[in-house]
N, CA, C and O atoms as a CHARMM CRD file, in Angstrom:
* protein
*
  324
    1    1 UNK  N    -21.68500 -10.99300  12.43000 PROA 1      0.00000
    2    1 UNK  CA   -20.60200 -10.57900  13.29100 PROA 1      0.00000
    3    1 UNK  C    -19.25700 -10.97400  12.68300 PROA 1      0.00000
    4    1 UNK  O    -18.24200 -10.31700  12.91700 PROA 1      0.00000
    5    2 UNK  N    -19.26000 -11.88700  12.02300 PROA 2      0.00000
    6    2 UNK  CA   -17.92100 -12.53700  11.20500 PROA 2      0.00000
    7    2 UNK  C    -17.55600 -11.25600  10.47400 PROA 2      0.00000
    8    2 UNK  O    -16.59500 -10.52200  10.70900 PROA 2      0.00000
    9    3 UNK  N    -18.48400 -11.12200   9.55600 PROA 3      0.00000
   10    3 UNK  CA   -18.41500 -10.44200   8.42700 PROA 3      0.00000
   11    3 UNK  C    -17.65200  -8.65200   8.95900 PROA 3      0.00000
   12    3 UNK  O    -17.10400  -7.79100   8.26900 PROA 3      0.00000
   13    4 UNK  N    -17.97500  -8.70800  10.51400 PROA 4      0.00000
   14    4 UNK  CA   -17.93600  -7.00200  10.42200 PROA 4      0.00000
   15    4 UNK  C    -16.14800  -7.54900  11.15500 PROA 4      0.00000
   16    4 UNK  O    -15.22800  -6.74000  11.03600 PROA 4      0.00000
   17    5 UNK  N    -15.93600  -8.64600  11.71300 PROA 5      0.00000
   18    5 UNK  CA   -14.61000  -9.14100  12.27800 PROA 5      0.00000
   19    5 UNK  C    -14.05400  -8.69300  11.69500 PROA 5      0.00000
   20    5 UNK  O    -13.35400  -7.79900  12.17100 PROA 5      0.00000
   21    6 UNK  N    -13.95300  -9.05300   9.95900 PROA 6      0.00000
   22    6 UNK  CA   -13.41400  -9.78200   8.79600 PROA 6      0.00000
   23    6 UNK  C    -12.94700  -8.22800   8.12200 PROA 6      0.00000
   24    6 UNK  O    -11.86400  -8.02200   7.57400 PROA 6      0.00000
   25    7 UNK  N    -13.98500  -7.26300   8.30000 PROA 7      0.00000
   26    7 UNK  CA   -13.50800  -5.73100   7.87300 PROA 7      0.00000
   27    7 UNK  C    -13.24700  -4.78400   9.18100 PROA 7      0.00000
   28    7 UNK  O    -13.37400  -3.56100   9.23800 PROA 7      0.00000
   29    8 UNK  N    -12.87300  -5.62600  10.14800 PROA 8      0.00000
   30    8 UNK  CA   -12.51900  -4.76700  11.01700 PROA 8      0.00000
   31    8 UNK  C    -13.36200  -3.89700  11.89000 PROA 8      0.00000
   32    8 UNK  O    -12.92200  -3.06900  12.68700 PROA 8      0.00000
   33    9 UNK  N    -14.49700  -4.14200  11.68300 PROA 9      0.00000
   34    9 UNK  CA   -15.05300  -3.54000  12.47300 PROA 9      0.00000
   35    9 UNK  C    -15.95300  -3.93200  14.20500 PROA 9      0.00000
   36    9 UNK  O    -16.29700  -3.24100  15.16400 PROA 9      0.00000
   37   10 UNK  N    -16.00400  -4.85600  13.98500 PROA 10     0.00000
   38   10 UNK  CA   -16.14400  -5.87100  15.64800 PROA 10     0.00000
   39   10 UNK  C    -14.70300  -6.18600  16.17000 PROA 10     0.00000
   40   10 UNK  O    -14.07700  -6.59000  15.19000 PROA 10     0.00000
   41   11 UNK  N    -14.23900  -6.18500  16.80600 PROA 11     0.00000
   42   11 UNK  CA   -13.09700  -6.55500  17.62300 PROA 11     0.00000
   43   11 UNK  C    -13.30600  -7.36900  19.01100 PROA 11     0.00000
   44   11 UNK  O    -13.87100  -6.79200  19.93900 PROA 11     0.00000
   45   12 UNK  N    -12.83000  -8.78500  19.16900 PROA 12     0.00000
   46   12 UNK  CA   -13.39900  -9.56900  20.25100 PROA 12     0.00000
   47   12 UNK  C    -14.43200 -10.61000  19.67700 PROA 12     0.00000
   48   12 UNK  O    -14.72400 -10.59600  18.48100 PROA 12     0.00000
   49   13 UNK  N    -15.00000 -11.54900  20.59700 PROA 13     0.00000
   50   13 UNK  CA   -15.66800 -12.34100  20.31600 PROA 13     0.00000
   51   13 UNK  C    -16.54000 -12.25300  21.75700 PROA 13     0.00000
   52   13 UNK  O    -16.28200 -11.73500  22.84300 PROA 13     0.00000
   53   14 UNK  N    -18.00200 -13.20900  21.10900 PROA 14     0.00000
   54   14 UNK  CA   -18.97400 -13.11200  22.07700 PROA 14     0.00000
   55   14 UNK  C    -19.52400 -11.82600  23.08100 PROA 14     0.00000
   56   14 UNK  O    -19.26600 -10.74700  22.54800 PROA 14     0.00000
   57   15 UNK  N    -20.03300 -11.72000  24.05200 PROA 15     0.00000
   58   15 UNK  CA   -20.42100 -10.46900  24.56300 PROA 15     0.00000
   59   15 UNK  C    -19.53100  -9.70000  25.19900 PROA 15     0.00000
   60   15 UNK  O    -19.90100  -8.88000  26.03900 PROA 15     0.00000
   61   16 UNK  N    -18.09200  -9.89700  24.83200 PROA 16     0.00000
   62   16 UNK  CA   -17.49900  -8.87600  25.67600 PROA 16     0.00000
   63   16 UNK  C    -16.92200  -8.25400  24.19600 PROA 16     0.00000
   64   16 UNK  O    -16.20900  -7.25100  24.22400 PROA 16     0.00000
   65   17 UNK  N    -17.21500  -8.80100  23.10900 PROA 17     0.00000
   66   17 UNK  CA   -16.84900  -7.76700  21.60800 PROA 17     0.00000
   67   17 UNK  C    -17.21500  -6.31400  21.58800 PROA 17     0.00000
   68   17 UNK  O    -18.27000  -5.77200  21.91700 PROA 17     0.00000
   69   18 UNK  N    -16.14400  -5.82900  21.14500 PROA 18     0.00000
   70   18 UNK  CA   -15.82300  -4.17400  20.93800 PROA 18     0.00000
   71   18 UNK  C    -17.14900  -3.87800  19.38700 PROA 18     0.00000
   72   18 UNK  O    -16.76500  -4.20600  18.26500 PROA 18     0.00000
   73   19 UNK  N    -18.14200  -3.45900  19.50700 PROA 19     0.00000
   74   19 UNK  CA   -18.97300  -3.40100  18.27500 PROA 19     0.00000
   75   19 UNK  C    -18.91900  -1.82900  18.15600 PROA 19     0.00000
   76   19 UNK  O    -19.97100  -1.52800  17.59300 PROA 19     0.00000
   77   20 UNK  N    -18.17600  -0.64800  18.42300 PROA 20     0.00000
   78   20 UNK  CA   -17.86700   0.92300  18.66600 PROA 20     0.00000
   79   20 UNK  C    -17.86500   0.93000  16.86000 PROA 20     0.00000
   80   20 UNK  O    -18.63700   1.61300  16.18700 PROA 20     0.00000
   81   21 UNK  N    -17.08100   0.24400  16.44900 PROA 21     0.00000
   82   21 UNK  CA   -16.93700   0.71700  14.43800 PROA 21     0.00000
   83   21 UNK  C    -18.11500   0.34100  13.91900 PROA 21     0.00000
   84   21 UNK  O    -18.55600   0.90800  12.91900 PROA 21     0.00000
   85   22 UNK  N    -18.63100  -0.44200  14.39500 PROA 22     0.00000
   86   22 UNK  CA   -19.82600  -1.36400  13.67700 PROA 22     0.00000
   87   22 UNK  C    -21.13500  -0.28000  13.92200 PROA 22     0.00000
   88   22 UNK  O    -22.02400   0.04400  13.13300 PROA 22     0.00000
   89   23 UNK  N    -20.93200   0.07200  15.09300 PROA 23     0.00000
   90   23 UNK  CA   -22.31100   0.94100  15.44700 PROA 23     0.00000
   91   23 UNK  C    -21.89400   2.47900  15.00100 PROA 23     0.00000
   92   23 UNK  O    -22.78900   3.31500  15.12000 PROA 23     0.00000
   93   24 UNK  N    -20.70500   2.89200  14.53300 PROA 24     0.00000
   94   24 UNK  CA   -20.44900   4.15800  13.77600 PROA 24     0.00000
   95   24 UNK  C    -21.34000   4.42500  12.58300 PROA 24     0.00000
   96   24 UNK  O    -22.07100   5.33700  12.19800 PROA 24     0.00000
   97   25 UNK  N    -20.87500   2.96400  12.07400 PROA 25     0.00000
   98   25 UNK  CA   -21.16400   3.00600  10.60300 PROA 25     0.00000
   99   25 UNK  C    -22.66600   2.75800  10.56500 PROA 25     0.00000
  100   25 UNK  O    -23.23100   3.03900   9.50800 PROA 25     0.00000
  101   26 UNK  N    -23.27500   2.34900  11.40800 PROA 26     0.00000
  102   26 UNK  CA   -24.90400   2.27000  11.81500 PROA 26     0.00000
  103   26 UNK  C    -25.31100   3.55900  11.99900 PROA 26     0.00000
  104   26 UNK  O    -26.35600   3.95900  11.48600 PROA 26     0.00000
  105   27 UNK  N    -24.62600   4.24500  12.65600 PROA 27     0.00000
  106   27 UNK  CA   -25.25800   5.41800  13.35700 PROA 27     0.00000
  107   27 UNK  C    -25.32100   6.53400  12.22900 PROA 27     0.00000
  108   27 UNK  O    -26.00800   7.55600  12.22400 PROA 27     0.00000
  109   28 UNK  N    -24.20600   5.96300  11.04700 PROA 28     0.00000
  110   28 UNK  CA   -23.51600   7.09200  10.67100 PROA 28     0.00000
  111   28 UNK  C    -24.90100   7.30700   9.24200 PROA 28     0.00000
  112   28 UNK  O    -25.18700   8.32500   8.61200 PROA 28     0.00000
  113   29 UNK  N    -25.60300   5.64100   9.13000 PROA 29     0.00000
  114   29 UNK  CA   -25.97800   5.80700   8.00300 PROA 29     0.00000
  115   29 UNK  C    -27.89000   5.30500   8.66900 PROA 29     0.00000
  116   29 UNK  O    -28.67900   4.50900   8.15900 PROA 29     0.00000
  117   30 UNK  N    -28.04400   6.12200   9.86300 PROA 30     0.00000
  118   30 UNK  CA   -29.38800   6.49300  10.78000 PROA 30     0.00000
  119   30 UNK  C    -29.88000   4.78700  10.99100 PROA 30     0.00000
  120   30 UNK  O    -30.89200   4.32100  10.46700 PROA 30     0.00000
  121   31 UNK  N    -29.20200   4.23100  11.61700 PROA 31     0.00000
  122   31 UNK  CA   -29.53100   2.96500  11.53500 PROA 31     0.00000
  123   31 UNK  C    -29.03800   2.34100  13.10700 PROA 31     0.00000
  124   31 UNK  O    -27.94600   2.35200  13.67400 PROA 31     0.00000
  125   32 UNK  N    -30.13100   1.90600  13.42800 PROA 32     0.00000
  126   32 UNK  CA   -29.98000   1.83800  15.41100 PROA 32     0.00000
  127   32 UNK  C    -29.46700   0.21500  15.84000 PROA 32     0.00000
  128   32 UNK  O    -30.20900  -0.64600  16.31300 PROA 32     0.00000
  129   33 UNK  N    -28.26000   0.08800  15.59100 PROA 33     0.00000
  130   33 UNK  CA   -27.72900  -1.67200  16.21300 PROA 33     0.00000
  131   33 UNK  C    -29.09000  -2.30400  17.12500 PROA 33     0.00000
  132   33 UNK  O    -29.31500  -3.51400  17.15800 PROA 33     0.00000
  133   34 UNK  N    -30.02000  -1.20000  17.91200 PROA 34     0.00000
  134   34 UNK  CA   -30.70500  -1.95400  19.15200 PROA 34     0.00000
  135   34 UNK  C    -31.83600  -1.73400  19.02800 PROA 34     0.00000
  136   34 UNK  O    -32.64200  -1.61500  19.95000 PROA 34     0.00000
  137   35 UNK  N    -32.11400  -1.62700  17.57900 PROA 35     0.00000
  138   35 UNK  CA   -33.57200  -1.28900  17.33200 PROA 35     0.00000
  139   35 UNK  C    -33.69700  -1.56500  15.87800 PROA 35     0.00000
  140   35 UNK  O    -34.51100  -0.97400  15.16900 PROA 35     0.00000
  141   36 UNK  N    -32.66100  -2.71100  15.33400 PROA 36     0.00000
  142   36 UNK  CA   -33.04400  -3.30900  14.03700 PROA 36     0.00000
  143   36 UNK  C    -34.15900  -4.09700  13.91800 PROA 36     0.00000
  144   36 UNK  O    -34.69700  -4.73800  14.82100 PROA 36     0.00000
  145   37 UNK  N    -34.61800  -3.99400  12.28100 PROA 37     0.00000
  146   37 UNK  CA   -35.45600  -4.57700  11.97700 PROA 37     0.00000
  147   37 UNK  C    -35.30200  -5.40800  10.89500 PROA 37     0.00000
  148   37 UNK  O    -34.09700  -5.63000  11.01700 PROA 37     0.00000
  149   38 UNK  N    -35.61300  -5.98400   9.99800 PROA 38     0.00000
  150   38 UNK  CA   -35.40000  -6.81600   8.92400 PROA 38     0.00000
  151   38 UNK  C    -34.75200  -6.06400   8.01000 PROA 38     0.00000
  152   38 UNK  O    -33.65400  -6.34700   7.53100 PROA 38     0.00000
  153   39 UNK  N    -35.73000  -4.63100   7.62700 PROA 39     0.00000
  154   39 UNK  CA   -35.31600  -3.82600   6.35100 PROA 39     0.00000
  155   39 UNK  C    -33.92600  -3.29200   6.81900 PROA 39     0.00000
  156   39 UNK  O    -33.04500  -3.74800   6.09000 PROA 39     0.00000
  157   40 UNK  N    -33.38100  -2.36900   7.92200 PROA 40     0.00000
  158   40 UNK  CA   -32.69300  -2.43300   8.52600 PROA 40     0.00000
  159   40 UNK  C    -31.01700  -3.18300   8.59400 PROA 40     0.00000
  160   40 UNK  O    -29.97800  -2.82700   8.03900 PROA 40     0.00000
  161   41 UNK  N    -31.33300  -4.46100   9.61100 PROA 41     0.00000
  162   41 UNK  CA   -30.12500  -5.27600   9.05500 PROA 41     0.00000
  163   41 UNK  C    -29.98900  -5.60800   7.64600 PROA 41     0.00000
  164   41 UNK  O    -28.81800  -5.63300   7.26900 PROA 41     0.00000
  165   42 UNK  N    -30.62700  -5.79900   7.00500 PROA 42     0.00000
  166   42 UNK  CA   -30.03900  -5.96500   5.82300 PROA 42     0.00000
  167   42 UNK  C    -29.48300  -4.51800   5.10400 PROA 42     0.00000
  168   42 UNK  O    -28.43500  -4.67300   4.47700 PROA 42     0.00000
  169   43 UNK  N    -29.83600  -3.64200   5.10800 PROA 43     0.00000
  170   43 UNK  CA   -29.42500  -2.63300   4.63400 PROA 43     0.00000
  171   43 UNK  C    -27.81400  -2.47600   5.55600 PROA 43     0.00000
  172   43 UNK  O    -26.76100  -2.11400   5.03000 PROA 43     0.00000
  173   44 UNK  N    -27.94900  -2.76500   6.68300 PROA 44     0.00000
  174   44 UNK  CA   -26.14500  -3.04300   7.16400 PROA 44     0.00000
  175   44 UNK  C    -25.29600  -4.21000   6.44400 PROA 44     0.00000
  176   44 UNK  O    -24.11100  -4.30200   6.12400 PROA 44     0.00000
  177   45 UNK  N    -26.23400  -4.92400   6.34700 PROA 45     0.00000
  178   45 UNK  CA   -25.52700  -5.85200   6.05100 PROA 45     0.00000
  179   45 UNK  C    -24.73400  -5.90200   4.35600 PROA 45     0.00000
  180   45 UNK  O    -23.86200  -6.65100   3.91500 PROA 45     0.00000
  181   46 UNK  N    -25.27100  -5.08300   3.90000 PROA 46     0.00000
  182   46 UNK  CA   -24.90900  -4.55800   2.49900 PROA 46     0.00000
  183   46 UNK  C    -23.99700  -3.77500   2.73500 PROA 46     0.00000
  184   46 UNK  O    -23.13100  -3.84400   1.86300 PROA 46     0.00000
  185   47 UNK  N    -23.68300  -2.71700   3.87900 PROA 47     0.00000
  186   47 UNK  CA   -22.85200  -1.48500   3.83100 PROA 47     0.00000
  187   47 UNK  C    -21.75600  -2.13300   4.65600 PROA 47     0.00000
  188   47 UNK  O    -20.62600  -1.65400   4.56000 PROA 47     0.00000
  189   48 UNK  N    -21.97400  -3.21600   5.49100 PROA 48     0.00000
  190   48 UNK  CA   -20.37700  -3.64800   5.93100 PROA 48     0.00000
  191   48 UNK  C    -20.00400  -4.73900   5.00800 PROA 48     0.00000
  192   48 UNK  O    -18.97700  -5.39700   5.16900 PROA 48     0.00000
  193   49 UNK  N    -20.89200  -4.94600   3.97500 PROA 49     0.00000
  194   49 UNK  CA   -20.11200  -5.62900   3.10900 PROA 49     0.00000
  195   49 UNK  C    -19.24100  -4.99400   2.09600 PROA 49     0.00000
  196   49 UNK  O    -18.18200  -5.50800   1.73600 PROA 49     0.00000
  197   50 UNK  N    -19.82000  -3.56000   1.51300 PROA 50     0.00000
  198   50 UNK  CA   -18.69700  -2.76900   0.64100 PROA 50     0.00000
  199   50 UNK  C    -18.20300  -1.76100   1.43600 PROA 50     0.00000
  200   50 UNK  O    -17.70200  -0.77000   0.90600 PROA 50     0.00000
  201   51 UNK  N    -18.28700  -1.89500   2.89300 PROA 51     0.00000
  202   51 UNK  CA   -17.03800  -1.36200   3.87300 PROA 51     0.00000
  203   51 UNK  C    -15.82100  -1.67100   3.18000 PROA 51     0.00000
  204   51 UNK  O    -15.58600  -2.79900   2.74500 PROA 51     0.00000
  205   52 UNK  N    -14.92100  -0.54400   3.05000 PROA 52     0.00000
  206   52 UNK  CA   -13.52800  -0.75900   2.77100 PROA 52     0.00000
  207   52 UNK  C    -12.90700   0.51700   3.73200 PROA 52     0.00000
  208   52 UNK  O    -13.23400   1.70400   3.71200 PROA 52     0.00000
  209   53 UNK  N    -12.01500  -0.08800   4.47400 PROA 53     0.00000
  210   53 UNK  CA   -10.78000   1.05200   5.43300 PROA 53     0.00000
  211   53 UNK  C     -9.99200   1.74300   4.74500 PROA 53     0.00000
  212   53 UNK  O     -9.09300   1.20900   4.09600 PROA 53     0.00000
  213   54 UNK  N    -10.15800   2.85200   4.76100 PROA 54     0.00000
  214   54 UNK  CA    -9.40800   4.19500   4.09600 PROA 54     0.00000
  215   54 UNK  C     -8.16800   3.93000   4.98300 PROA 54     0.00000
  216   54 UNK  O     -8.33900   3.47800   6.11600 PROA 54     0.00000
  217   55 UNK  N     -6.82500   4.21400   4.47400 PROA 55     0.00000
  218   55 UNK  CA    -6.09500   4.53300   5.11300 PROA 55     0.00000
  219   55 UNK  C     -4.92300   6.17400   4.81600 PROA 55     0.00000
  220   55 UNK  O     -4.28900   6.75800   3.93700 PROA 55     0.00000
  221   56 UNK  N     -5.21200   6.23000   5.97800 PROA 56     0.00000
  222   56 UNK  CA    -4.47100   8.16400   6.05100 PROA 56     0.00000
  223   56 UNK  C     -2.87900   7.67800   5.67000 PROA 56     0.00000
  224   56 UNK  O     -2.28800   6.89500   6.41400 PROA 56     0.00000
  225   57 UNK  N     -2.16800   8.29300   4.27500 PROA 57     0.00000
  226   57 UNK  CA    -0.49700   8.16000   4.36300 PROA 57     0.00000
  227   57 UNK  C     -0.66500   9.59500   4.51000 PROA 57     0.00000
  228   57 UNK  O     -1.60000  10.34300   4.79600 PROA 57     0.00000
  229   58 UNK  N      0.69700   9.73400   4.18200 PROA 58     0.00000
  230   58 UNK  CA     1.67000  11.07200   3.83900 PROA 58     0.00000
  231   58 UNK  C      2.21000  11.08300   2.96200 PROA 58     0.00000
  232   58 UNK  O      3.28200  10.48300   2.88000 PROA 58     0.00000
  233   59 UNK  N      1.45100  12.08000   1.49500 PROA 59     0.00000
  234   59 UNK  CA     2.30600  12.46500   0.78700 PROA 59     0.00000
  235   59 UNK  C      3.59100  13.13400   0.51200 PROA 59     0.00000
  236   59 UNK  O      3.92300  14.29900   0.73100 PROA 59     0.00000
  237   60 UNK  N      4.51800  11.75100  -0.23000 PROA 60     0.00000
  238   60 UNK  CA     5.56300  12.60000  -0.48100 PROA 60     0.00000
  239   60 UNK  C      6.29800  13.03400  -1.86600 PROA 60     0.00000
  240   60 UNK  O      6.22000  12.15700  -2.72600 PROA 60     0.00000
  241   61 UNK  N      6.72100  13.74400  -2.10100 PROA 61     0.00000
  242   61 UNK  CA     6.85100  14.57000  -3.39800 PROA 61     0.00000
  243   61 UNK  C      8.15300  13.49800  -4.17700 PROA 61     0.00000
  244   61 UNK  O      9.22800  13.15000  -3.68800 PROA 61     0.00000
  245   62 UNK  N      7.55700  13.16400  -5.56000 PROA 62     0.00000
  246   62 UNK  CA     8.05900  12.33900  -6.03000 PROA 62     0.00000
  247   62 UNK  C      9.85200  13.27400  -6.81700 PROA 62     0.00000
  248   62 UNK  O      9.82100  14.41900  -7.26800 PROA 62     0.00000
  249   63 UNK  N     10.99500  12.51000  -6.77600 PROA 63     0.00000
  250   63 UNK  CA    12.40500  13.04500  -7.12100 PROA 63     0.00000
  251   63 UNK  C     12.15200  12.65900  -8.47500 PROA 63     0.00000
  252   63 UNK  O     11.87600  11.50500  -8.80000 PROA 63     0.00000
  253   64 UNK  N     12.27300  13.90000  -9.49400 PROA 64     0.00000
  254   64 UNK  CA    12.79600  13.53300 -10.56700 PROA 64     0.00000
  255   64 UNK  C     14.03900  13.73000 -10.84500 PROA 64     0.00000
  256   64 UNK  O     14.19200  13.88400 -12.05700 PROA 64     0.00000
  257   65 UNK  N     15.17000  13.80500 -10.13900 PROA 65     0.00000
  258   65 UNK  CA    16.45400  13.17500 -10.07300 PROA 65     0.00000
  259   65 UNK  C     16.25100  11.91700 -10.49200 PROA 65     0.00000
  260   65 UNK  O     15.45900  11.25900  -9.81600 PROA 65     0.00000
  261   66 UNK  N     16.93000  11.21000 -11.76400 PROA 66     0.00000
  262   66 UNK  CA    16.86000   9.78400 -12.04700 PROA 66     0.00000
  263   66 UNK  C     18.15900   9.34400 -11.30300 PROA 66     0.00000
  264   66 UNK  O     18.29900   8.12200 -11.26800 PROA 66     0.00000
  265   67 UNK  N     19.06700  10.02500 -10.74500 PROA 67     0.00000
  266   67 UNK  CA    19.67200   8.99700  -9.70700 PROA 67     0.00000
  267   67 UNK  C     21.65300   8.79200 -10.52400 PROA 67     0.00000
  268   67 UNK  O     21.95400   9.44100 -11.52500 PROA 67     0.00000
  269   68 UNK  N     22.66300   7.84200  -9.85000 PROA 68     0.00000
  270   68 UNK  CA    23.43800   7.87500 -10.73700 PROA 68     0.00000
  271   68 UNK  C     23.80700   6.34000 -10.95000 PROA 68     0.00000
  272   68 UNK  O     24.90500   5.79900 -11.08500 PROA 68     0.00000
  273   69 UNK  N     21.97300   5.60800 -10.92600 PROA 69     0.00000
  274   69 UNK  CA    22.17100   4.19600 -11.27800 PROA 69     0.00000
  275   69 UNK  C     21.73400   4.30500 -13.03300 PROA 69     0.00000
  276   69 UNK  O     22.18500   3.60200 -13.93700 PROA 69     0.00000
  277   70 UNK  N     20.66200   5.48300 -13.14500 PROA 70     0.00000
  278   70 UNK  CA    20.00900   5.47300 -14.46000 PROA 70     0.00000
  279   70 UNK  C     20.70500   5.51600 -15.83800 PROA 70     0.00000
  280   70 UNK  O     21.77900   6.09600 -15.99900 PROA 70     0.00000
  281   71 UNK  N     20.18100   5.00900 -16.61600 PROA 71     0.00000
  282   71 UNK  CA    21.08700   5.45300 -18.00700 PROA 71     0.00000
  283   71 UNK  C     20.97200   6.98600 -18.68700 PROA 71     0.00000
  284   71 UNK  O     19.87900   7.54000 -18.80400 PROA 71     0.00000
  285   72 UNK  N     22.10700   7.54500 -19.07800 PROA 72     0.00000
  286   72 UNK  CA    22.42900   8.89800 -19.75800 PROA 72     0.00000
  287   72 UNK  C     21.51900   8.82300 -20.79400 PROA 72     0.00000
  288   72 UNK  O     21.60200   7.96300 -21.67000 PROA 72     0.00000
  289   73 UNK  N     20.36600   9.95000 -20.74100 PROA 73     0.00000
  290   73 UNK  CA    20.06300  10.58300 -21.60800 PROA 73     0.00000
  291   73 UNK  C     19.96200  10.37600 -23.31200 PROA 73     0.00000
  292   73 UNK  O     19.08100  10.08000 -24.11800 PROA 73     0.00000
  293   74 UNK  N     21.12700  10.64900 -23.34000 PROA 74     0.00000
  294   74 UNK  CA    21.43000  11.05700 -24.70400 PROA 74     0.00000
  295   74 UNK  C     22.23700   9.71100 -25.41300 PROA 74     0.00000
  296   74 UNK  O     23.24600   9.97800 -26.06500 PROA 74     0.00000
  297   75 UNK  N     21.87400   8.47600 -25.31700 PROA 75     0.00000
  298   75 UNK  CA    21.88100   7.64700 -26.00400 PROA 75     0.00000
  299   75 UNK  C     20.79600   7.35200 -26.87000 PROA 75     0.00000
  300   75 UNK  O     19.58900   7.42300 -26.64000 PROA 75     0.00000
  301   76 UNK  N     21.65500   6.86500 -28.33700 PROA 76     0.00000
  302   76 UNK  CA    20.52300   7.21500 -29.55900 PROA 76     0.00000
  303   76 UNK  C     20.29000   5.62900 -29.67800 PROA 76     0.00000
  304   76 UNK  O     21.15200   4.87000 -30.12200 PROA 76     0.00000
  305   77 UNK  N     18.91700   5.18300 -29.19200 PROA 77     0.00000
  306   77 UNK  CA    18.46600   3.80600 -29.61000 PROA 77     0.00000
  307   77 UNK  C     18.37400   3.41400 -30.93400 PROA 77     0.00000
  308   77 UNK  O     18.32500   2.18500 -30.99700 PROA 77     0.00000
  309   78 UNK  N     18.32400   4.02300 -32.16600 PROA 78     0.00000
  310   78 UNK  CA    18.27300   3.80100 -33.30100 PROA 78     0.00000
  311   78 UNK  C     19.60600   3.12900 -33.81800 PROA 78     0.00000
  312   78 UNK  O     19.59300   2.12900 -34.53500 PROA 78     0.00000
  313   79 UNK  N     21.03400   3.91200 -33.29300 PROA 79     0.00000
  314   79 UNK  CA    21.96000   3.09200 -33.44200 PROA 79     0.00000
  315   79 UNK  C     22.33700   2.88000 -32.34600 PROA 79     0.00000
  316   79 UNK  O     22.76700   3.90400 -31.81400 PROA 79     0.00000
  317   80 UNK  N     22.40800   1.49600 -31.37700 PROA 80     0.00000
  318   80 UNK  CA    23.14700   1.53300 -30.73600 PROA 80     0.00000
  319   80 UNK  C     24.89800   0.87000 -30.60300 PROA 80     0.00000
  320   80 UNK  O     25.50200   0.46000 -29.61200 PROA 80     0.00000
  321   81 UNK  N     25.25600   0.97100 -31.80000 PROA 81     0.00000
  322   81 UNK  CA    27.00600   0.64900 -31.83200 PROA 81     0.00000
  323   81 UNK  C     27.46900   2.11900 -32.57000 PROA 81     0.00000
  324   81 UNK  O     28.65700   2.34700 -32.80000 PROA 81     0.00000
């Protein structure tokens, strides 16, 4: 139960804990929270361990405007005096 805390997926402590993510990811991969068995939990116990939370952004389109902090172009590094 730590372990699923720890990735977010139990929320709460003791019997009034939110286990809704925990039993997704059970359900999701045919595996019954209320009808585990040895082979079972452990096979969860492997998948909420390389549980990792995706998170949804919004891509946004990168400016290639360098801006009017950047340096000009057309300076020749070979000589610079």
């Amino acid at each position: 139960m730590e372990l699923g805390r720890q990735k977010g997926l139990v929320i709460g402590e003791g019997k009034g804990s939110d286990v809704s993510k925990l039993e997704a990811l059970a359900n999701e991969h045919k595996i019954s929270l209320r009808g585990l068995t040895y082979d079972s939990a452990n096979t969860l116990l492997k998948l909420v361990e390389e549980y990792t939370e995706v998170v949804d952004v919004e891509v946004t389109p990168v400016n290639d405007d360098p801006g009017p902090d950047a340096p000009p172009e057309d300076i020749d590094d070979a000589d610079p005096f």
